[in-house]
C-alpha positions in Angstrom: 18.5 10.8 -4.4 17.5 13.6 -7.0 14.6 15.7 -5.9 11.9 16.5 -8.7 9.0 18.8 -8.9 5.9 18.3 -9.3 3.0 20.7 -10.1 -0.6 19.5 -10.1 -2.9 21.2 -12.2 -7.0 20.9 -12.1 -7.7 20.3 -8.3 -11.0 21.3 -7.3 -11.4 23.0 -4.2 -13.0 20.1 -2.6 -10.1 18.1 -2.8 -7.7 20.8 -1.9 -9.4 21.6 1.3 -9.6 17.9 2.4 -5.8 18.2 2.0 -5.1 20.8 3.6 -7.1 19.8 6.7 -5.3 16.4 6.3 -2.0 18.6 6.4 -3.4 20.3 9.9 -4.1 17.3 11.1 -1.1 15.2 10.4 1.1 18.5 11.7 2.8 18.5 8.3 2.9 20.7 5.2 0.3 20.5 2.1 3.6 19.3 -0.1 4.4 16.7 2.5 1.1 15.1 3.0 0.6 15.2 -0.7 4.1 13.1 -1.0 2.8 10.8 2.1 -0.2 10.1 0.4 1.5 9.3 -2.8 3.8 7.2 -1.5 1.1 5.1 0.3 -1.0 5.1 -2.7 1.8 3.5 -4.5 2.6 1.4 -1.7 6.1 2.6 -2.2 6.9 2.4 1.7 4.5 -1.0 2.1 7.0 -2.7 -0.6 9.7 -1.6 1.9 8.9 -3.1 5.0 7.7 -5.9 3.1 11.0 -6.4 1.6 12.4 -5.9 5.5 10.2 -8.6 7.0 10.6 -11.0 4.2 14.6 -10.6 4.5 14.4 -11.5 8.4 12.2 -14.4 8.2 13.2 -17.9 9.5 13.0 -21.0 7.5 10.2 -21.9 9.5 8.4 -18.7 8.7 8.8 -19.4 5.2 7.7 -22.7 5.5 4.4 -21.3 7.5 3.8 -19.1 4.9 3.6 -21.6 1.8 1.4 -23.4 3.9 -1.1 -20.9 4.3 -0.9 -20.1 0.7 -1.3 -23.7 -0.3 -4.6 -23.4 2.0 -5.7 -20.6 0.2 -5.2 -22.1 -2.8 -7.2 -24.9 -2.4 -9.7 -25.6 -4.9 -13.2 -26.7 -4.2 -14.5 -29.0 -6.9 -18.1 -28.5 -5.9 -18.2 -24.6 -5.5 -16.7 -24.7 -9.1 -19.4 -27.1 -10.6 -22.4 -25.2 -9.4 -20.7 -21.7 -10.3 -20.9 -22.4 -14.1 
């Protein structure tokens, strides 16, 4: 994988210092908890182990799961007669 740069202009010092004490605390660099925190913003290493779970799953997990979405998608004629 190419590495890129990025420079990020128009932080205020508020922001930078909660960084950098997020840095401190997480024992890494400014750079790498910047990266960390873009990456989770994105959800870039959530779609990952998503994509992991999903590719492990059993029939019957699959099968659990539409069920549960089918729950969840169950529509309540009453709440939706009194809402309008």
């Amino acid at each position: 994988m190419a590495w890129c740069e990025l420079v990020i202009r128009g932080v205020d010092e508020d922001l930078f210092a909660r960084l950098r004490a997020a840095s401190a605390a997480a024992g890494e660099s400014v750079d790498e908890t910047a990266i960390r925190l873009l990456r989770e913003g994105l959800r870039v290493e959530g779609r990952v182990e998503r994509f992991r779970r999903y590719v492990t799953w059993t029939e019957q997990d699959a099968r659990e799961f539409d069920a549960a979405l089918r729950a969840q998608r169950a529509v309540d004629p009453e709440a939706w007669a009194s809402a309008g």
